[in-house]
N, CA, C and O atoms as a DFTB+ gen file, in Angstrom:
712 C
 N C O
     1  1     151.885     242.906     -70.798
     2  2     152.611     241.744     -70.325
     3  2     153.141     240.949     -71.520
     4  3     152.691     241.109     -72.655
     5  1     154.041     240.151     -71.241
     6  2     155.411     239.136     -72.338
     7  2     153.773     237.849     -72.947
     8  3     152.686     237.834     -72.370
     9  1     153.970     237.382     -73.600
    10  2     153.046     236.325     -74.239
    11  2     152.959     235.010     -73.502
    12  3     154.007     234.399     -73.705
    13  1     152.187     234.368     -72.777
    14  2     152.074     233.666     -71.777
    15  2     153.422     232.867     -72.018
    16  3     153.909     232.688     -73.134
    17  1     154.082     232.308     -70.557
    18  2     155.022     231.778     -70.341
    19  2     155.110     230.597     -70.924
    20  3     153.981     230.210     -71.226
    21  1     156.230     229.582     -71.323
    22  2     156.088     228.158     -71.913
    23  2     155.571     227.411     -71.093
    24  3     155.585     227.421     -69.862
    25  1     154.921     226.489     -72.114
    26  2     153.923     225.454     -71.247
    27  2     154.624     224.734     -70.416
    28  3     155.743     225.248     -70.439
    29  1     154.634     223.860     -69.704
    30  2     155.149     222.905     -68.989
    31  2     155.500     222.171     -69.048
    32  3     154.773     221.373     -69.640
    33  1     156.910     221.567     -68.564
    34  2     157.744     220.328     -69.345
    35  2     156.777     219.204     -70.113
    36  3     155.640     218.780     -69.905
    37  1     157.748     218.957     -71.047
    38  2     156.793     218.208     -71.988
    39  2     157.933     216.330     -71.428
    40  3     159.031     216.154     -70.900
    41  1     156.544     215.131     -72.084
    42  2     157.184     214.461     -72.058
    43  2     158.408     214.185     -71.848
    44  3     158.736     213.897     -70.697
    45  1     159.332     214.200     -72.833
    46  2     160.891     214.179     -73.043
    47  2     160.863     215.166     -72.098
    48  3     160.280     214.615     -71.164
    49  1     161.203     216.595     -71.657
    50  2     161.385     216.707     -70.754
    51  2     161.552     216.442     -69.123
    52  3     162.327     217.044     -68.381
    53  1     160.595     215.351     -68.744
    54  2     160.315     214.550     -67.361
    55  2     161.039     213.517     -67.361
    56  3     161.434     212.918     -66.361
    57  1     161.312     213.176     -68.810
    58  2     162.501     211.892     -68.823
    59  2     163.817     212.285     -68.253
    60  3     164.222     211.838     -67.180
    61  1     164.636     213.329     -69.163
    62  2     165.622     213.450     -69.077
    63  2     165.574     214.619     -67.619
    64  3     166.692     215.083     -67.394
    65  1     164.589     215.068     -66.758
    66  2     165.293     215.288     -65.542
    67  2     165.124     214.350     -64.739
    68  3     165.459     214.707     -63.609
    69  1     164.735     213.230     -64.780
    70  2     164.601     211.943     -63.935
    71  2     165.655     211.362     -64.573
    72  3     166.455     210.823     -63.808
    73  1     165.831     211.321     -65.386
    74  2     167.466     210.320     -66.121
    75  2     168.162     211.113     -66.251
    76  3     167.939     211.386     -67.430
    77  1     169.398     212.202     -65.742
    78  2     169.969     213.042     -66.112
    79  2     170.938     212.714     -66.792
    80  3     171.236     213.360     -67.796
    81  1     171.824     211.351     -66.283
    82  2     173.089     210.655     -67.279
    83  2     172.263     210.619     -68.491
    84  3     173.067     210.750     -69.415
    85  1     170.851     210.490     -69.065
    86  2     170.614     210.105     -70.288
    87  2     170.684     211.861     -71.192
    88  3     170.629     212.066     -72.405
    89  1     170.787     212.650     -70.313
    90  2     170.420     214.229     -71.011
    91  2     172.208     214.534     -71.107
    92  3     172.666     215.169     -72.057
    93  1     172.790     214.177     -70.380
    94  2     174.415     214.450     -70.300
    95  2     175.146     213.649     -71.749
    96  3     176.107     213.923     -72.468
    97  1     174.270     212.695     -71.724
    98  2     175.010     211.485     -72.505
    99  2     174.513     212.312     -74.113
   100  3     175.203     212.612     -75.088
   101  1     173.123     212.480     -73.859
   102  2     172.625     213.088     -75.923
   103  2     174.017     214.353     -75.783
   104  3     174.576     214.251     -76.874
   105  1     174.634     215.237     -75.111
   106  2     174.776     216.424     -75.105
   107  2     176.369     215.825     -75.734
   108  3     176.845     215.970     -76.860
   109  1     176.923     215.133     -74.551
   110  2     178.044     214.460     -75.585
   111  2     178.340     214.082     -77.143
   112  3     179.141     214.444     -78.004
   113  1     176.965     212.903     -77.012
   114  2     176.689     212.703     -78.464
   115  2     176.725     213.958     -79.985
   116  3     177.083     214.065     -81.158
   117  1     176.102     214.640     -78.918
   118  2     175.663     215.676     -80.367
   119  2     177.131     216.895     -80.153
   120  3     177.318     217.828     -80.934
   121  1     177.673     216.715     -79.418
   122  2     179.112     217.333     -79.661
   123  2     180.522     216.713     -80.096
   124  3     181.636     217.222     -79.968
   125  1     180.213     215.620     -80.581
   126  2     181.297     214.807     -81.619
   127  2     180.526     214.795     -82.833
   128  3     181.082     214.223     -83.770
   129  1     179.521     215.224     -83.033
   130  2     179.068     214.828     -84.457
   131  2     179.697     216.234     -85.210
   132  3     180.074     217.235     -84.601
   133  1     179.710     216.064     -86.537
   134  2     181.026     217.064     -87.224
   135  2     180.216     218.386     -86.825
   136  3     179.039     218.335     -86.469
   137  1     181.049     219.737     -86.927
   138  2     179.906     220.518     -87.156
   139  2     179.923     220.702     -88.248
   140  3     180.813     220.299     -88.997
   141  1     178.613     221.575     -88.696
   142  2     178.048     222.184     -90.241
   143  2     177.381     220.994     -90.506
   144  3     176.509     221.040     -91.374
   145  1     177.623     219.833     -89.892
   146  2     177.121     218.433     -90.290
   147  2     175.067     218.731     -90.305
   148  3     174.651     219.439     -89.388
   149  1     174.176     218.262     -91.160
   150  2     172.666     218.612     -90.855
   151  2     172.433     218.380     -89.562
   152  3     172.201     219.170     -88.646
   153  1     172.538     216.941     -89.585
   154  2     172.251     216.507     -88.458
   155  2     172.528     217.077     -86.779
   156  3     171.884     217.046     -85.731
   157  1     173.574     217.481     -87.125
   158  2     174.409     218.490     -86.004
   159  2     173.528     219.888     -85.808
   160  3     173.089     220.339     -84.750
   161  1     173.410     220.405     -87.073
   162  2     172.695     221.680     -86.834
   163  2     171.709     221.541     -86.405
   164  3     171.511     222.335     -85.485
   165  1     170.612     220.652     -86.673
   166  2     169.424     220.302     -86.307
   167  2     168.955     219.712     -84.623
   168  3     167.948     219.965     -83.962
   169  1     170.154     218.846     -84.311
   170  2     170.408     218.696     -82.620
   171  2     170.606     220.054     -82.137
   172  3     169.758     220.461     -81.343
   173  1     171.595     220.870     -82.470
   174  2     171.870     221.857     -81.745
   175  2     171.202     223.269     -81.589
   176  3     171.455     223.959     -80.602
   177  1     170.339     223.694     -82.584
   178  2     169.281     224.375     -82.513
   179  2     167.779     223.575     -81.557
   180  3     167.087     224.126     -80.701
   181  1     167.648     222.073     -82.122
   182  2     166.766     221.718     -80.716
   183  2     166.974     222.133     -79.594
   184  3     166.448     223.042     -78.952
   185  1     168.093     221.147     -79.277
   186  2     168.827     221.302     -77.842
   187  2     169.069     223.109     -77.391
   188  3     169.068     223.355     -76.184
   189  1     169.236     224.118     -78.238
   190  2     169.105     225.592     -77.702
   191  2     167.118     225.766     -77.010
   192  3     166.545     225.719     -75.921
   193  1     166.853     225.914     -78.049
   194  2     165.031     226.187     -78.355
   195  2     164.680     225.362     -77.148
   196  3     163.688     225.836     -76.594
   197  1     165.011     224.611     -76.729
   198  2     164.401     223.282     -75.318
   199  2     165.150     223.640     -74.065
   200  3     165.034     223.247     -72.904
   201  1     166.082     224.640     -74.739
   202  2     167.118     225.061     -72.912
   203  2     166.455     226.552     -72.911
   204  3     166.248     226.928     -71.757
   205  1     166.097     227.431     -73.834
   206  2     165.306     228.798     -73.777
   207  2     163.837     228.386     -73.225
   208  3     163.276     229.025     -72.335
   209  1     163.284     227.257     -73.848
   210  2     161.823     226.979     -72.999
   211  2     161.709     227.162     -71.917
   212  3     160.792     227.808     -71.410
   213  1     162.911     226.458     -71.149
   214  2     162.959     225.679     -69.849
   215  2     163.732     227.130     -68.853
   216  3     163.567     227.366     -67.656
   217  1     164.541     227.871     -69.825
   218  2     164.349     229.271     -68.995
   219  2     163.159     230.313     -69.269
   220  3     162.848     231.242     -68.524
   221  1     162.647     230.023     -70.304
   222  2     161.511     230.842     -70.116
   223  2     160.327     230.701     -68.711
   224  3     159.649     231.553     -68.138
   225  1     160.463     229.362     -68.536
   226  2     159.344     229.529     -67.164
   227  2     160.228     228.669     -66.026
   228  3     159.789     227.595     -65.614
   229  1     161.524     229.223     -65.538
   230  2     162.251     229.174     -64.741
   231  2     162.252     227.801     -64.427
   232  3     162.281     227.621     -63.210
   233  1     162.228     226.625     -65.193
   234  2     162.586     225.449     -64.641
   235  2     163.892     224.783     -64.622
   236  3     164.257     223.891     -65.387
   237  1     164.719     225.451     -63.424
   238  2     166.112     225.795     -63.262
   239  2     166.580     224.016     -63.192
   240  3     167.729     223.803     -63.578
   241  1     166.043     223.196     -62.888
   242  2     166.520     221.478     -62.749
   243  2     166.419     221.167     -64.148
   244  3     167.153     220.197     -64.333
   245  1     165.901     221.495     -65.163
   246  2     166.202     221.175     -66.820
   247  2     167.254     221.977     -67.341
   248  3     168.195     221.457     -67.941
   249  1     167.152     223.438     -67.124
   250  2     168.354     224.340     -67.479
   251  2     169.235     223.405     -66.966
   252  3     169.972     222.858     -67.785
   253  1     169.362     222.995     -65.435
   254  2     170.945     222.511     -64.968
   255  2     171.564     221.291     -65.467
   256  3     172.691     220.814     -65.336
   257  1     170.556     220.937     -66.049
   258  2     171.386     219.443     -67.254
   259  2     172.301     220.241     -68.439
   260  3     173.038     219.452     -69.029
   261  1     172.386     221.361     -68.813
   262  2     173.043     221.636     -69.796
   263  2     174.215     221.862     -69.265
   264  3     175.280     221.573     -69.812
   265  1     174.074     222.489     -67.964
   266  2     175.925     222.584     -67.398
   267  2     176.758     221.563     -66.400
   268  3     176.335     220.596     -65.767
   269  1     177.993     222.075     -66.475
   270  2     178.794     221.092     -65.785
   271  2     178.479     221.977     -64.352
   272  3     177.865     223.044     -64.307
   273  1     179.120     221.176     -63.103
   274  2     178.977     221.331     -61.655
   275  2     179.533     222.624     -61.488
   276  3     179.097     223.390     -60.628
   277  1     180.804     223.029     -62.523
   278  2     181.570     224.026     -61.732
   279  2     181.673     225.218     -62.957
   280  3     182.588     226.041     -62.942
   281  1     180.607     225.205     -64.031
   282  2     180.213     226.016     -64.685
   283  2     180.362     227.383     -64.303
   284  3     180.290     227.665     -63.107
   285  1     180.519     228.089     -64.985
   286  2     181.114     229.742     -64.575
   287  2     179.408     230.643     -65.491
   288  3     178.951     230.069     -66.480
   289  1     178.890     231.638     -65.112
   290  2     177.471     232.221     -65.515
   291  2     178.103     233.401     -65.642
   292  3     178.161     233.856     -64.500
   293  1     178.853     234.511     -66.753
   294  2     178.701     236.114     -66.184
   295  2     177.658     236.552     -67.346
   296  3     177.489     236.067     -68.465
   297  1     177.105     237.489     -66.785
   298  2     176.254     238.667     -66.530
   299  2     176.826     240.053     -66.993
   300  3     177.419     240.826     -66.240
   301  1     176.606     240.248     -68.165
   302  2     177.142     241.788     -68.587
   303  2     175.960     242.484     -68.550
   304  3     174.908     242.007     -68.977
   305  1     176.070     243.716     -68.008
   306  2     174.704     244.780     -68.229
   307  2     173.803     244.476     -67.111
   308  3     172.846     245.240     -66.986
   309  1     173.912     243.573     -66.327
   310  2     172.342     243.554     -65.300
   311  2     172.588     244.016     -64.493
   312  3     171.555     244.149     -63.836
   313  1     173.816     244.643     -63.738
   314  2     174.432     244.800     -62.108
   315  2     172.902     245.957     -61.897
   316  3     172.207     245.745     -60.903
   317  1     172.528     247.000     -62.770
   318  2     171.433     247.834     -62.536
   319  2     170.088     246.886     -62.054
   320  3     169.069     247.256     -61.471
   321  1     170.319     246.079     -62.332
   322  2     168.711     245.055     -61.648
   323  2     168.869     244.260     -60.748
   324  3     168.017     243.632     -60.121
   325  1     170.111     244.261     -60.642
   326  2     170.305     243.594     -59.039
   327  2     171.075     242.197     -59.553
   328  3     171.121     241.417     -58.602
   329  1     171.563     241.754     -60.499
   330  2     172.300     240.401     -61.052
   331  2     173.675     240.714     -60.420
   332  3     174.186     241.834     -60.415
   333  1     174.099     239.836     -60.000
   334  2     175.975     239.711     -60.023
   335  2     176.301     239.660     -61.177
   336  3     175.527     239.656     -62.135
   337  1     177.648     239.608     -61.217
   338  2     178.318     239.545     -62.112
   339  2     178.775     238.085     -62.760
   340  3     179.043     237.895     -63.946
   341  1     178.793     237.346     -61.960
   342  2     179.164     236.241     -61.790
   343  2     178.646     234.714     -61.142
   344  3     179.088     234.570     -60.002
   345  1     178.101     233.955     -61.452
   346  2     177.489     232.958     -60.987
   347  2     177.923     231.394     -61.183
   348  3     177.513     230.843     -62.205
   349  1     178.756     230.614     -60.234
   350  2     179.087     230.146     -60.276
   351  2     178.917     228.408     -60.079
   352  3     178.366     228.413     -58.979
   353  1     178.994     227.525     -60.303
   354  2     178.220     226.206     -60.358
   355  2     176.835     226.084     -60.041
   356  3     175.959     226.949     -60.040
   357  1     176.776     224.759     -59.746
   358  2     174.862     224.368     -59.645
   359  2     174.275     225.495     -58.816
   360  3     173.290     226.146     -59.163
   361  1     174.952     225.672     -57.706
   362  2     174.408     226.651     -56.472
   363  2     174.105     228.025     -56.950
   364  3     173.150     228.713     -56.590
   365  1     175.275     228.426     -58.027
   366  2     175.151     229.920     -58.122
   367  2     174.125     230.153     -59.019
   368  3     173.370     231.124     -58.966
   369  1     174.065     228.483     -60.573
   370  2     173.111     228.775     -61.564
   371  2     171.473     229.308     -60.925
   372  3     170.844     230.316     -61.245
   373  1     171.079     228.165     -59.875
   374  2     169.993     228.196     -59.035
   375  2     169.897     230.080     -58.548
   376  3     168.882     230.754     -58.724
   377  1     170.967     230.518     -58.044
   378  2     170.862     231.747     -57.221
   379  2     170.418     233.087     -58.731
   380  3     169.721     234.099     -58.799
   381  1     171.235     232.363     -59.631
   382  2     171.044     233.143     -60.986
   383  2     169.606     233.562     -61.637
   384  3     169.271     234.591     -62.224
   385  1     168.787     232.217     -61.265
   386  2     167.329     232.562     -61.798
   387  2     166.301     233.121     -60.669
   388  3     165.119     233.391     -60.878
   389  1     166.880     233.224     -59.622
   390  2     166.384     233.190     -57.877
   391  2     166.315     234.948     -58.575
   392  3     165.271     235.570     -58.770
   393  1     167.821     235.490     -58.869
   394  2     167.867     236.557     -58.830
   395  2     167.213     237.131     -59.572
   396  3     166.733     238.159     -59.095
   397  1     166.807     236.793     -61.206
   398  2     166.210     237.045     -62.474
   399  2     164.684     237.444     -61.718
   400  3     164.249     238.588     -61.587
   401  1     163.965     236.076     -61.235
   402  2     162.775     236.072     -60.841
   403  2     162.410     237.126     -59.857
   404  3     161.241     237.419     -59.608
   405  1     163.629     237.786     -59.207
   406  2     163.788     238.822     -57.920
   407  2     163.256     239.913     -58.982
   408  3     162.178     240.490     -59.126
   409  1     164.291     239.935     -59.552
   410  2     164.715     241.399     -60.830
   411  2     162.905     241.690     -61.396
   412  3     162.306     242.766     -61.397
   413  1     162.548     240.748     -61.697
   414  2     161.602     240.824     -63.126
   415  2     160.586     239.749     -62.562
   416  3     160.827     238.670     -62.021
   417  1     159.009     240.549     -62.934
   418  2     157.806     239.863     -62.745
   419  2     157.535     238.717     -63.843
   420  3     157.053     237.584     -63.864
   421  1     158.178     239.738     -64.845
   422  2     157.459     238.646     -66.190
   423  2     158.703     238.435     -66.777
   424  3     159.239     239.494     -66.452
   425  1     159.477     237.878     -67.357
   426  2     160.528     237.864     -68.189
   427  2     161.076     236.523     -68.979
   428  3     160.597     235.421     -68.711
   429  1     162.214     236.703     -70.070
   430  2     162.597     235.827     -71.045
   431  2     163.146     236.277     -72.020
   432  3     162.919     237.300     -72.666
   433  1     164.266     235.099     -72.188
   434  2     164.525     235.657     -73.401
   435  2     164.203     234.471     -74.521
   436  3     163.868     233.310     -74.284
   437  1     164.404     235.104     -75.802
   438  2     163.560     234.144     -76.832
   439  2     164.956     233.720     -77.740
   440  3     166.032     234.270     -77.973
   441  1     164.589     232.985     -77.954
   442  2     165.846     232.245     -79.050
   443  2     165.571     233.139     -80.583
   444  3     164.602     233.797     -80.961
   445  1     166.827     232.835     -81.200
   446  2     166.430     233.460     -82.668
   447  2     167.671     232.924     -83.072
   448  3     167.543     233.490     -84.158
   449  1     168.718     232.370     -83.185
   450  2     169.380     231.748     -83.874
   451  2     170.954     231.268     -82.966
   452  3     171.197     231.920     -81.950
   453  1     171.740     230.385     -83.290
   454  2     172.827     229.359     -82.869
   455  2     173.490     230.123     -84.201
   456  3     172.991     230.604     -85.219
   457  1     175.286     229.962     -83.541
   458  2     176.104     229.264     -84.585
   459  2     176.882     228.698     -83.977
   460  3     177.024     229.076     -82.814
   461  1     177.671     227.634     -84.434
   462  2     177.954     226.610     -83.859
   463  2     179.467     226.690     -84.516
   464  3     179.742     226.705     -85.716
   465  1     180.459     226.743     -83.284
   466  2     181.802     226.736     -83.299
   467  2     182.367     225.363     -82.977
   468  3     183.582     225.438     -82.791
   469  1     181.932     224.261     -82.863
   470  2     182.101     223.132     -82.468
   471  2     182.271     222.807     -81.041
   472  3     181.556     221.953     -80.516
   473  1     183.267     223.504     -80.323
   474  2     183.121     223.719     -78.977
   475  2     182.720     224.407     -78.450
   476  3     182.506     224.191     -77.257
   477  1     182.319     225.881     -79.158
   478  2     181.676     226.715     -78.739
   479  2     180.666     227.479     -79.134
   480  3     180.942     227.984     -80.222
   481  1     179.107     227.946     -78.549
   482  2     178.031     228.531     -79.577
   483  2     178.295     229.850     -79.070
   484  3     178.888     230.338     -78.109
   485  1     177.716     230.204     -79.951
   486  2     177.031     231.825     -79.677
   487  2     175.460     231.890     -80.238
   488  3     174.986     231.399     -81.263
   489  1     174.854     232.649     -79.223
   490  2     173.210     232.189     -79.192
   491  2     172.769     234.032     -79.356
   492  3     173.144     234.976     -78.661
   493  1     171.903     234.005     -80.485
   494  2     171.114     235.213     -80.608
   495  2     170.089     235.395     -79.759
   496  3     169.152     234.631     -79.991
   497  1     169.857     236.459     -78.459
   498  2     168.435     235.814     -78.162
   499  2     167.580     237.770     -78.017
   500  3     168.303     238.727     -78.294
   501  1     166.547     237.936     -77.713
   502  2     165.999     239.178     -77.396
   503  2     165.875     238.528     -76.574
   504  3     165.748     237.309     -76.468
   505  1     165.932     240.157     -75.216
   506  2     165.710     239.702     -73.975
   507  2     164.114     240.853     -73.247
   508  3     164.287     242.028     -72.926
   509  1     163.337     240.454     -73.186
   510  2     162.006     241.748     -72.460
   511  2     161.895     241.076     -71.385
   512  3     162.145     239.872     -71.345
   513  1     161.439     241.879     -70.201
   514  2     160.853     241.533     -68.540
   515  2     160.347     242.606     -68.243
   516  3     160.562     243.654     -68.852
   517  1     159.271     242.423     -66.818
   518  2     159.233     243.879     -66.254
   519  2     159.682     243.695     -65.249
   520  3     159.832     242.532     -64.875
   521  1     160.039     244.703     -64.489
   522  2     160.841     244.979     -63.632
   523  2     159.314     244.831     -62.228
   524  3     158.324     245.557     -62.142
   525  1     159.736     243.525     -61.267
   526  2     158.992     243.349     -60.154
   527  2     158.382     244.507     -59.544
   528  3     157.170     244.633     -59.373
   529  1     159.506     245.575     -59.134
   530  2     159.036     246.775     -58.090
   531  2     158.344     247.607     -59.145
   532  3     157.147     247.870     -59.029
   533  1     159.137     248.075     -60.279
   534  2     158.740     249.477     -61.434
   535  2     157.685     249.229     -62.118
   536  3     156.871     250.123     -62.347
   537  1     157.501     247.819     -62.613
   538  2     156.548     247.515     -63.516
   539  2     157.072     247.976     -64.798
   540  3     156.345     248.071     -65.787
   541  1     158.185     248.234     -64.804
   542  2     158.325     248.972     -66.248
   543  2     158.956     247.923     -67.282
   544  3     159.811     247.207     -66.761
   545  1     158.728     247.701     -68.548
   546  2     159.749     246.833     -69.367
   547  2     160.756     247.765     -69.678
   548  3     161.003     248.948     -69.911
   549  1     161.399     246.153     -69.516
   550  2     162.631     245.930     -70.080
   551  2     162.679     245.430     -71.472
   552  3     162.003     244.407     -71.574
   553  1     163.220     245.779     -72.537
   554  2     163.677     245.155     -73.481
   555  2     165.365     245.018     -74.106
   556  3     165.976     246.036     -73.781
   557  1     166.025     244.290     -74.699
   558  2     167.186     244.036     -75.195
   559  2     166.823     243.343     -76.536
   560  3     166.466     242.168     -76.440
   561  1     166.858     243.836     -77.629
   562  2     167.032     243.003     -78.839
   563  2     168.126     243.089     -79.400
   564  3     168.854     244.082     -79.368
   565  1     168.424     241.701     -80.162
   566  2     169.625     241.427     -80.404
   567  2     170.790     241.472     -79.559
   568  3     171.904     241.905     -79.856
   569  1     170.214     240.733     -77.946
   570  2     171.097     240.225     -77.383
   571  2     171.681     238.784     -77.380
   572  3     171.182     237.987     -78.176
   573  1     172.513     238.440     -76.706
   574  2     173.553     237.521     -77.218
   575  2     174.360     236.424     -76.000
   576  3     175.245     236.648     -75.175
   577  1     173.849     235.606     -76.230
   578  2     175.433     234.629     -74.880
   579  2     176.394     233.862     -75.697
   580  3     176.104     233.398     -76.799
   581  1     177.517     233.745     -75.142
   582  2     178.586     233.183     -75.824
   583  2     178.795     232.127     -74.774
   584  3     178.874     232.492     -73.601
   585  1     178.909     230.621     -75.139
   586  2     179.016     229.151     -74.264
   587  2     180.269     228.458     -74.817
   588  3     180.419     228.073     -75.977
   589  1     180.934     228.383     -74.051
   590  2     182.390     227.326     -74.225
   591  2     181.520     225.841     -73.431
   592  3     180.967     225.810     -72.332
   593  1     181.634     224.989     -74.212
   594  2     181.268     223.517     -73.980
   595  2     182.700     222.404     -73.301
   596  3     183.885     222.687     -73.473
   597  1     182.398     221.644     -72.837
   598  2     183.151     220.706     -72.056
   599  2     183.781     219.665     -73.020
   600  3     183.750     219.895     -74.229
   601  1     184.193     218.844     -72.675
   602  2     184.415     217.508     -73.689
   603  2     183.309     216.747     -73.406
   604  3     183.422     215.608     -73.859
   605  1     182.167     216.979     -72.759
   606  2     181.185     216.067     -72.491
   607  2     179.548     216.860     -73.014
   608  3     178.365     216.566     -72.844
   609  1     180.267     217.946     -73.688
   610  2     179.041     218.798     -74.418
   611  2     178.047     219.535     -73.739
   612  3     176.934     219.840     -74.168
   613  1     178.697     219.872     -72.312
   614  2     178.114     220.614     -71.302
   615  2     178.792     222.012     -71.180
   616  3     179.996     222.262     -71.117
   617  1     177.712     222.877     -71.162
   618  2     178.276     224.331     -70.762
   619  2     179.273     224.389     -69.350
   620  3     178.929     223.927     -68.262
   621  1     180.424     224.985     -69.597
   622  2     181.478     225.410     -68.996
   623  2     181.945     226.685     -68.137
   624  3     182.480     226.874     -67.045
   625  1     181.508     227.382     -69.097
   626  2     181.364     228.957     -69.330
   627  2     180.482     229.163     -70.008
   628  3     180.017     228.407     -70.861
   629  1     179.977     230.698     -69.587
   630  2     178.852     231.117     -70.254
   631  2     178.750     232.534     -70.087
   632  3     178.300     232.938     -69.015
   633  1     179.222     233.676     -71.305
   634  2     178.951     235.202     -70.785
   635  2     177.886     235.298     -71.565
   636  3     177.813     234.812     -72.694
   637  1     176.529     236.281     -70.684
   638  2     175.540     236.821     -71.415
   639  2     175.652     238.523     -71.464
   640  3     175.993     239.382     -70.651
   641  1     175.268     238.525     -72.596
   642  2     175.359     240.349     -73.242
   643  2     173.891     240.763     -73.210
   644  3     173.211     240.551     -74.214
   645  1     173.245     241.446     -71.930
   646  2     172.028     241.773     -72.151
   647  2     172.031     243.131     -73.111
   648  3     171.164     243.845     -72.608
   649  1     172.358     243.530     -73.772
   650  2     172.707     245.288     -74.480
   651  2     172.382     244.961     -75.811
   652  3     172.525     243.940     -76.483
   653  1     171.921     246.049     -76.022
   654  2     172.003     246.269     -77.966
   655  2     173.456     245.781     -78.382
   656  3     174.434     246.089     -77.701
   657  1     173.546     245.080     -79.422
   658  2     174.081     244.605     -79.899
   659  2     175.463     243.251     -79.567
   660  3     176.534     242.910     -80.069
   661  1     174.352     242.747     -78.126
   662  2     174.994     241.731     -77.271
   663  2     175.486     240.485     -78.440
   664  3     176.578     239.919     -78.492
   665  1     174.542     240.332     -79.140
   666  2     174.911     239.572     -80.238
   667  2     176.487     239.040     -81.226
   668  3     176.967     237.960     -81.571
   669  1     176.848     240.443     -81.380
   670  2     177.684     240.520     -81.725
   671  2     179.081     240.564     -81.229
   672  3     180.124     240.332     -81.841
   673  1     178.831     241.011     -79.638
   674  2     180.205     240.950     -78.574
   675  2     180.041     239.337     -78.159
   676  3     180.994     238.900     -77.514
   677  1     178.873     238.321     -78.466
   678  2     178.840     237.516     -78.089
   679  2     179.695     236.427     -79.230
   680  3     180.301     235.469     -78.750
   681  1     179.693     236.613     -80.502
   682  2     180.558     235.743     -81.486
   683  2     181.898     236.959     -81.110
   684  3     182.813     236.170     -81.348
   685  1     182.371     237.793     -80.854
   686  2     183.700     238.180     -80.723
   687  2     184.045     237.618     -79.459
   688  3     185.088     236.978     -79.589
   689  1     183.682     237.591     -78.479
   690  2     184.467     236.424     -76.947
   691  2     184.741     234.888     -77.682
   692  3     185.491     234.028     -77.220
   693  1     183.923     234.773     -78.964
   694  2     184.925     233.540     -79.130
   695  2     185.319     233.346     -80.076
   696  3     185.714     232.259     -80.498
   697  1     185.300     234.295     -80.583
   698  2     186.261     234.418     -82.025
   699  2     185.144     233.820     -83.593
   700  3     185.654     233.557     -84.683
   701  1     183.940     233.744     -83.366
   702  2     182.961     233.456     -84.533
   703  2     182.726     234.753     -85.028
   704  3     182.981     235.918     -84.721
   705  1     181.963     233.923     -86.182
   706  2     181.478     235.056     -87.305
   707  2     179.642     234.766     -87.397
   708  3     179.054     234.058     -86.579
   709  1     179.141     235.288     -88.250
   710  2     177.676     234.959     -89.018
   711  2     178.449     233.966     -89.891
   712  3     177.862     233.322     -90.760
């Protein structure tokens, strides 16, 4: 089995899903600050590492502060586990982890690094689960999502590359580098 799931919202966490204008409002904030700026890098690797927690043990009402209402979710590589292709605002994000949790007994993916396009990241992550019915793992290392941000510093779009070398198709959808 994956290494016990993340602990349970922490402090700051219970704030900002009870205050959500206050989690919308940092996300703004920290998307006018320059990029390459420290300070910037340092928000925006938090703010990743605290949205991977919060999918690591499916707490889909913290994930949904990072996106806007009419947010777009695709899905490359999962149609074999039962994912759509496509998942579309609050309703579909919700149906998105509904489906994950369907797919996979144990699963997550782990952060391992941001780069930061100003409007847009690309997120390194490995992805392992087992599969609910098979029991069998799954693994993906050096997979990858690519996020177009809003003017309000909320995810917009979002394609994830579960595959070897998702990483890298994930800075080419938006035109980044290493």
């Amino acid at each position: 089995m994956l290494p016990e799931r993340s602990p349970k919202r922490d402090a700051l966490d219970h704030v900002l899903v009870r205050l959500p204008t206050l989690a919308r409002s940092v996300a703004g904030v920290v998307l006018r600050l320059r990029p390459g700026s420290a300070l910037r890098k340092r928000l925006v690797r938090f703010e990743a590492e605290r949205a991977f927690a919060a999918m690591a043990r499916s707490d889909v009402e913290m994930v949904l502060l990072s996106y806007e209402s009419d947010a777009e979710v695709w899905m490359r590589s999962m149609s074999g586990v039962g994912m759509s292709e496509c998942y579309r605002g609050r309703d579909g994000i919700r149906r998105l982890y509904a489906d994950l949790d369907e797919a996979f007994e144990d699963w997550r993916w782990t952060f391992r690094t941001v780069v930061d396009g100003g409007d847009r990241l690309a997120v390194r992550a490995d992805f392992a689960g087992y599969g609910r019915a098979s029991g069998v793992k799954t693994t993906v290392g050096d997979g990858g999502t690519a996020v177009k941000l809003s003017d309000r510093g909320l995810i917009v779009w979002q394609e994830w590359f579960a595959e070897q070398d998702g990483w890298k198709k994930a800075l080419n959808a938006l035109g980044l580098s290493e």
